[in-house]
Structures are given as C-alpha cells and as structure tokens.
N, C-alpha and C positions, 0 to 999 in steps of 0.2 A: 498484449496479453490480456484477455477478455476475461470477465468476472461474471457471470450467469447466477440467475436465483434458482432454485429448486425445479420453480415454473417454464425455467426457462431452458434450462438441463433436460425438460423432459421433453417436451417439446422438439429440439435439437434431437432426443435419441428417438422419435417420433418419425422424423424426416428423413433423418437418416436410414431406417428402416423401409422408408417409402420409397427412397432413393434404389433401395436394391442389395443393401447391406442388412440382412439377419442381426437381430438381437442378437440370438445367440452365439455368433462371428464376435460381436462387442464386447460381449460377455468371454468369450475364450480370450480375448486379446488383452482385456482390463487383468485378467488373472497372469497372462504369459507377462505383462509390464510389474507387476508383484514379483514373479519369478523371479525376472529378470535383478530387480533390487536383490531380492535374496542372494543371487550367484554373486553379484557384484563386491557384497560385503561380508558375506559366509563363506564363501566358499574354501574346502569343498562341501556341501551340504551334508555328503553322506556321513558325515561326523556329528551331525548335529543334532540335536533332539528336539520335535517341530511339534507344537500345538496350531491347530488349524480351528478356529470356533467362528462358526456358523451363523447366521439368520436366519429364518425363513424366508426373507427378502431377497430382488435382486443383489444384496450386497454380502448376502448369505450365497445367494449362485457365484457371484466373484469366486468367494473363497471355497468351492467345491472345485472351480477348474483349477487354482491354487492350487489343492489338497490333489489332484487326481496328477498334476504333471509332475508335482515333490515324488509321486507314488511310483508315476513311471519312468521318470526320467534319471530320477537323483538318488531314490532308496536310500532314504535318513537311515541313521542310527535309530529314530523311533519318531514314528510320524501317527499322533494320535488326530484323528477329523471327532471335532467335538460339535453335535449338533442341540442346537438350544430350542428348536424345537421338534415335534412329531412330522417326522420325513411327509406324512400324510399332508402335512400345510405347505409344501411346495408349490407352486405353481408356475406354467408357463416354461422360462430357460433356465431358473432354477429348479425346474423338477427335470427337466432332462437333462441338467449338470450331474440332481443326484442320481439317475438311474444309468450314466454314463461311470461315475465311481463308483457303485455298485456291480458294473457292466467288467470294468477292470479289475477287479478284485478287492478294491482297495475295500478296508476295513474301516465301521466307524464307532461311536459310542456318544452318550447322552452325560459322561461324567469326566470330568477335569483329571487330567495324572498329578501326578505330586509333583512334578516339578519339569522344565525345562529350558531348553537354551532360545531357542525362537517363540512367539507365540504369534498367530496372524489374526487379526480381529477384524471379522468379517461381520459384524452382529447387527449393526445400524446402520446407515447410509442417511445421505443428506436431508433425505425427504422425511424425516422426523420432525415430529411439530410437539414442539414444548418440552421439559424436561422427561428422561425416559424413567417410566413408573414401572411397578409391579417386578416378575420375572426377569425381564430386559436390564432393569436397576439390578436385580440378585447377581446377572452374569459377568455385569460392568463391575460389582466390587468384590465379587470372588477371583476375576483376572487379574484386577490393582494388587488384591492380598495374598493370592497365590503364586505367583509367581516373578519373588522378591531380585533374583540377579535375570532372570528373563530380558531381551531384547522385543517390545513389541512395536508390530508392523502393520498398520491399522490402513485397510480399505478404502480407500477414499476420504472417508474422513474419522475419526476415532470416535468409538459408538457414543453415545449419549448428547452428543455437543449439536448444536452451536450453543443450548440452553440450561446444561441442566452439568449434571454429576458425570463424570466421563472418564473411559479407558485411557489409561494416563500412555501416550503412545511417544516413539524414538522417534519414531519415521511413518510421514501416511505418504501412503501412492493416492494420488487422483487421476482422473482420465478427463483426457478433451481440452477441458476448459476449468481455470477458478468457479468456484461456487464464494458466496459470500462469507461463509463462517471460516474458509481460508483467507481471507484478504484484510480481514476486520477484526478489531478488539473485538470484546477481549479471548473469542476461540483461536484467533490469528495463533498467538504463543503456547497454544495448546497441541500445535500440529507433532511437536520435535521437528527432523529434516523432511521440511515437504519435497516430491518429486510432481512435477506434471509430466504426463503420457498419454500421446495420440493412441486410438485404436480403431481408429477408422472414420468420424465423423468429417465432414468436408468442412473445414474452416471457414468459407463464405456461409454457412448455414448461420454462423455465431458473429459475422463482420462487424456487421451494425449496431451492436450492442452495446447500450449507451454507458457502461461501467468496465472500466478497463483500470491494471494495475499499471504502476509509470515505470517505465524502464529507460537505459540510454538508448535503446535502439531510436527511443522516441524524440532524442536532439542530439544523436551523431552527429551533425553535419555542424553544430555549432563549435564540436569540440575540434574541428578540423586545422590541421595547419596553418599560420594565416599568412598573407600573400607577402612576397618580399617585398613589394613595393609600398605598402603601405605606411601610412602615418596616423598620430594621433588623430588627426578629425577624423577620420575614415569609421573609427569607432565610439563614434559617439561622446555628448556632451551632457554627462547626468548631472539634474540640479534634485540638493536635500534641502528640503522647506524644515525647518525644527529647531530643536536648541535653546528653549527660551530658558530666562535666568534660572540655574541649578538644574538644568538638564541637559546641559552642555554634551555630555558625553554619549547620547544617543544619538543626536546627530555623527558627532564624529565617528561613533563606530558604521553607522550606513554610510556616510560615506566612503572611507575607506574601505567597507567590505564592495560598493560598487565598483572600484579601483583595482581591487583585487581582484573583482570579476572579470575585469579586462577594460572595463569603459574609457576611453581618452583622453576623457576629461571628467571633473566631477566638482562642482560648484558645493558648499555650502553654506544657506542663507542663515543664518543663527545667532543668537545674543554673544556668542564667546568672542575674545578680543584674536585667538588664535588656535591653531589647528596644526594637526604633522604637515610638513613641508609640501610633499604631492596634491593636497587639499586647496582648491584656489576657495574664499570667502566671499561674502557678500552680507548684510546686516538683513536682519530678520524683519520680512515684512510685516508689515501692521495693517493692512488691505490687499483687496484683491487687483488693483491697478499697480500698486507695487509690487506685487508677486508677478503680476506680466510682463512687468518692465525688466524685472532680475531673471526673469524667466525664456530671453532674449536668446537665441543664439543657440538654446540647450533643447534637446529632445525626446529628454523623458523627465516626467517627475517624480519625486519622492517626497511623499508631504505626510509630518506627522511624526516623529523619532522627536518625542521631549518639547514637542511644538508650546506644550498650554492651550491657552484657550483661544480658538481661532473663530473667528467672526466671517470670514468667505469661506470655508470651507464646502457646503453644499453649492455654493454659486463653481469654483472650482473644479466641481466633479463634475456638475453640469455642464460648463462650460467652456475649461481649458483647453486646449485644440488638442494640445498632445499625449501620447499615452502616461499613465498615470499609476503609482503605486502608492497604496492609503492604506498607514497604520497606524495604530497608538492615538494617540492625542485626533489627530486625523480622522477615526471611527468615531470615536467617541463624541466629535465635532457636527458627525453628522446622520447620529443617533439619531432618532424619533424623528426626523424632518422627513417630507414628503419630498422623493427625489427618483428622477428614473435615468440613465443613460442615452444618449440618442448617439450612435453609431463610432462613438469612440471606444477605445481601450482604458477600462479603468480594474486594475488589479488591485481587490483588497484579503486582509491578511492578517484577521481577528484571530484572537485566541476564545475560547469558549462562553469566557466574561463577555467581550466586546461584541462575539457573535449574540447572545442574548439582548445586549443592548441595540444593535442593530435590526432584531427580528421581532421587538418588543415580546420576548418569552424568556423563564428562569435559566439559568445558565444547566440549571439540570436537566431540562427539557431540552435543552441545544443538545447535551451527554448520550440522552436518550434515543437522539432521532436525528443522529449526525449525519446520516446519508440525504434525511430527506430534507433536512432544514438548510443544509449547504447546494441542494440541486434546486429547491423551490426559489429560493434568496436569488441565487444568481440570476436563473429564470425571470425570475421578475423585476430585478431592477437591472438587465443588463450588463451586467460584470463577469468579472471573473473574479471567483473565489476562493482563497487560501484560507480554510478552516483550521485553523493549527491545531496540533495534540497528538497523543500515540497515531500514527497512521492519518498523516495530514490529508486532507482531502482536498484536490484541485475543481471546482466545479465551471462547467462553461455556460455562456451565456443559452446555446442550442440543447441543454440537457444533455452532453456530456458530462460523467466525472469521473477522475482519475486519481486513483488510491495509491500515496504514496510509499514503497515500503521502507523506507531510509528513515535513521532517528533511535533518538534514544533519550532516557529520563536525565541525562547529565543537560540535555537541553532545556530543562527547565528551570533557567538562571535569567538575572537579571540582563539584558541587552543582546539575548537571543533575538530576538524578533525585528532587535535592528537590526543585527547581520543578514539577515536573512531578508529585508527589504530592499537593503542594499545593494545583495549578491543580484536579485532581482532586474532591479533598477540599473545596474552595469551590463546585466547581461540582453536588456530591452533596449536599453543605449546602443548597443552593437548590432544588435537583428528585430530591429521594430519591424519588419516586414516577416517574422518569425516569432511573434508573439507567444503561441503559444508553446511553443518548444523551449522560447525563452521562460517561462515560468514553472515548464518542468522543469527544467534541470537547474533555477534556483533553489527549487524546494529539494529535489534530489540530495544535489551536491551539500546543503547546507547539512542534512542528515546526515551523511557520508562521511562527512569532515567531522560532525558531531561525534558520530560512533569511533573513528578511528582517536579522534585527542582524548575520548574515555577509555578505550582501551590501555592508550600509555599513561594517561593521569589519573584516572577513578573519574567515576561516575558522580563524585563529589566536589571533586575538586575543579573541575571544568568550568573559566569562565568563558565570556560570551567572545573576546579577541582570541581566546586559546579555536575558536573556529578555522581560522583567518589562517590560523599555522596551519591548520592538515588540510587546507583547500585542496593546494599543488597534489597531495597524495592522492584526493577523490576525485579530483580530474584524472588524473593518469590511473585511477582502476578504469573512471566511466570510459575512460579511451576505449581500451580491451571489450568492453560490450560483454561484459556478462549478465547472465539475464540473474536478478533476484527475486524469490518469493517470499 
C-alpha cells in the first residue's frame, strides 16, 4: 500500500492521462467512489438532507460529479450544491463537471442551509501548501459551526489539513493511492474512517515508490502453519546481551517476548542469578570475545535491554557476523562513534531521545523531520531502522520506508521497547533469510497486541508483559489479512 506526496499524485494522474485515461474519467469515477460510501452507510439517500460544498479546484470538480449523480440518481430529501467560489474560477474538468450540473438541472447556491444530515466537503485537496487562510478558512469554520449533528464526508482529504485549521471530517474518501497527510501524525487522526479507491490509475505507475504503509500482506508467509515435522532448532536460537545489576527485568522481558515470537531457543546473557523456566542463562559479558564465545551456536542477536555501559558495542555492530537487533543501552553505547555497516543485518530501534543521540540532533528536530531523519540515518550507516513513536517508521537501508499503522499511547510504559526487540529477535531467529518481513511484522504485531490489551485494560493501565497476553489475539487477526489504514 503505497504513500505518494502531493508531487507525486500528480505526476501519477499525469501519466495516467497520457496513457489514454481522461482526467475527466478520474474525476467521474473519484466522485462515483464518494457515492458509493454515501449508499453504503446512508442509505436509502432519498431521505437525507445532503450539503455538497465545493472548491474551485479539482477537488471542488470531485464534488460537482458527487452533487450531479446524488441529483440524478438518488433525489435527496434536499440536496443543496454549495459553491465557495464564482463558477467563473472553474477550469479545465472542473468547469465541465460544473456545466455538466448545470446541463442536468441540478440547482446550486453560494450560501450554507441551516442545517443537515450529510454534508460532503469538497473544498481543498492535497495539494494545499500551508495552513488554509482568508475565505477558504471562513468556509472551513462555518462547516465545523454549522452543522452540529451533521455526518461529514471529506474528499480526499478534509480541507484545510495536512497544516493548518481543518473540516473536522467522519470519513474521507481518497483515490489511487495514500498521500502523506493520511499516513502520518498528526493529520493521520484527523481523517475519521479513511476509505482508499481505485479509479483508474495503473498501479505499476505508483510501484516503485519508495514510501509504503506496512500491512500483513507484507509477511503472510511468516504467519503460515508450520511443518509437522519440525523441532526446536529448526527455529532458531536467539541470544539477549543485557541485564546488568538492577536491570534485570529488560532482559527478561525480550527474551521472553522472542519466545513468544516463536524462536526455539532463547539465551539470556545478564547479571540476574535466574529467569522463567523456558529462558536458558548465560553471565553477562564484559568484552567482546566473551560475547562471541556465548554468542556460539545462536543466530541472532539482541544487544542492549538494561545492558549499562558496554565497551564493544560499536566493534559488535561492525563486526559480529550475524544479524543483530540494538536497543537501549545498545544505542546509546554507540552514540557519537563513527560506524558504518558492511553488508550485514543490523536492526536498530530508538525511540526519539536515542534517535537524536544517534543522529547527533535535538530530539525535537528528530519530531520535526521523522520521515527524513529515519530514511537519511538508515541510508547512511547501513541499517535498518525502527524509529519508535505514534506511527513507528521501518526505514531500509536502499531508501525504502514503511509506515507502520499499529499502536497506541498505552505503549508508552516502561519495557515496551523490550518487548518489542524481542518479538523482533524471535521472529529473525525463525526467518533470517526473510528479514525484512521479519521486522514488519515485529513492529506490527507488537502495536496490535498494544491496542487490543488497551482496549480490555485502559490505555493507563497497560504494562509492558500485558503485550505478551494479546500476542496470540494479533497474530490471528494478521492471519485474516485485513488491510488497515
């Protein structure tokens, strides 16, 4: 599921155009996908009372074909076409949507009715730059204050946004493809129920495009049945480097969440004298030849859950043969040092603090420029990257990134982050020749499991093992493959 910027949307509806497909085909069909929602969850229409409000933009033509198939198809109870500006400022397939509703009979007006049951807000479209000033702002907060039990149903994206003051909407239709201001804080929770709608563009025009949202489609094949013949080695032997005095318990919670991942085996090296039963031990190294030594046998690592202060850590990353997941203590370890990857798997998975420390820049400026600070990072030192926070971002080392939508603020507790290395680390243990699908659907599931134990516990009350209980549940949704935005 692909994520396109503004630039890149148009572009797309560019080509498409060249290909043989009419704007104004795109333009009937983005409006018949609006329709369509309407019957879906209105119906029957003809009872309804529908405000259609306009642009003078393509996204203002959207909602002219709206307004003209409501007119002819469904005959509301009262279907008022509210236009925000002088029909004169049309142009192109929105001036031949509006001489098309004109053409039909349909009626329109330049003033709001008092009141109704739908309202469709056609006013702005993606390609807004900055927050929406002047008149455009008047129409965005006369729709907010006018029409208080109203349903609205916003165009593509609901006007004013990704930046500014905005049509507070239930539900936006979009067409083709994500744009960014659906995929990302903090417009993402601005949409209500987003729908995506094909209307014609060819999907290979949008393939290659280096921002996509993560879905299970993207590691089905991990969640697959697994062979009867199998045994514990078959999947994997994860080792947890961490643990040092009085942090005992971040180790143990990644390991055990790599367990619950499924991995076969699960080592942890740590200062604690003992651990739950399924946890085999090992003492906490104090060098990096010790860490090789205990590091025997196992093929993946997790370095860094409570670790302290580690003195091989950059030699580690550089060096260790096998794939690797680095958090906590781990980042921090190897902060400011001059370090690049050379063709290994090194998974890391800072939170916004540790990203800052990593990229030597303030944690707000990591806030500010999450997309590019987590694609440059990767890019350049060879990793992969788990940027945590509202809409965790997966970056690849090839300029790839993949925008996670799973999560919720009850994951903002103490020994998140080990579960989540964990679940990691168990699930690379089983498919290191599937890395990257392994580390979608660590990050997935762990949101998944997050949002389901807030739901039954609060959004307060959720600790970091209450993960661990709603695994099983978000495995068996991601079974089903539903797609989420």
């Amino acid at each position: 599921m692909k994520i396109l910027t503004a630039v890149e949307m148009r572009e797309v509806d560019r080509r498409t155009i060249e290909l043989g497909i009419p704007g104004i085909v795109l333009m009937e069909n983005a409006g018949a996908r609006v329709v369509d929602l309407l019957v879906e969850k209105w119906t029957p229409l003809s009872e309804q009372r529908i405000v259609v409000l306009c642009g003078k933009g393509n996204n203002g033509g959207d909602g002219l074909v709206v307004a003209r198939q409501l007119f002819t198809r469904f005959h509301p109870r009262a279907l008022h076409v509210v236009l925000a500006a002088n029909p004169t400022e049309f142009q192109g397939d929105a001036a031949a949507n509006f001489r098309m509703l004109e053409a039909c009979g349909c009626p329109w007006t330049r003033e709001l009715p008092p009141d109704a049951d739908l309202v469709i807000d056609a006013l702005l479209g993606t390609g807004l730059k900055g927050p929406a000033t002047g008149p455009m702002l008047e129409w965005i907060r006369r729709v907010n204050a006018g029409f208080p039990s109203a349903k609205v149903v916003a165009v593509d994206i609901p006007s004013g946004l990704p930046d500014g003051e905005a049509v507070r909407a239930d539900y936006t239709v979009t067409f083709t493809a994500l744009k960014l201001a659906h995929a990302l804080p903090p417009a993402c929770d601005r949409m209500g129920e987003l729908r995506l709608a094909a209307i014609g563009s060819p999907p290979a025009l949008f393939a290659n495009v280096w921002l996509s949202l993560s879905q299970p489609r993207h590691f089905e094949k991990l969640l697959a049945p697994r062979d009867r013949a199998a045994h514990k080695g078959t999947f994997g032997h994860a080792l947890v480097v961490g643990g040092a005095q009085g942090k005992t318990g971040a180790a143990s919670m990644a390991g055990t969440a790599a367990l619950r991942a499924g991995a076969g085996l699960v080592t942890v090296a740590s200062s604690a004298a003992s651990y739950p039963p399924e946890l085999m031990t090992a003492a906490l190294p104090q060098t990096y030849e010790e860490m090789l030594e205990t590091a025997q046998g196992k093929n993946v690592l997790a370095l860094g859950p409570g670790l302290g202060r580690c003195g091989y850590a950059v030699r580690a990353v550089e060096e260790f043969p096998s794939p690797m997941v680095v958090d906590a203590d781990g980042l921090n370890a190897i902060a400011g040092a001059e370090w690049r990857v050379q063709a290994r798997l090194r998974v890391l998975t800072p939170h916004p603090g540790e990203m800052g420390r990593l990229a030597g820049i303030s944690t707000a400026e990591v806030q500010a420029n999450r997309l590019a600070v987590a694609r440059e990072f990767a890019c350049a030192r060879n990793v992969c990257l788990v940027l945590k926070g509202q809409r965790t971002l997966i970056a690849f080392p090839d300029g790839r990134v993949f925008v996670n939508p799973t999560g919720t603020p009850a994951l903002a507790t103490g020994g998140a982050g080990d579960i989540l290395t964990g679940l990691i680390a168990g699930l690379l243990a089983q498919f290191p020749e599937d890395a990257e699908s392994a580390v979608l659907a660590g990050v997935y599931l762990h949101g998944l499991a997050g949002e389901f134990g807030a739901s039954e516990l609060g959004e307060k009350c959720l600790v970091a093992t209450d993960i661990l209980r709603y695994l099983p549940r978000a495995l068996e949704e991601c079974a089903r493959l539903p797609d989420r935005l």
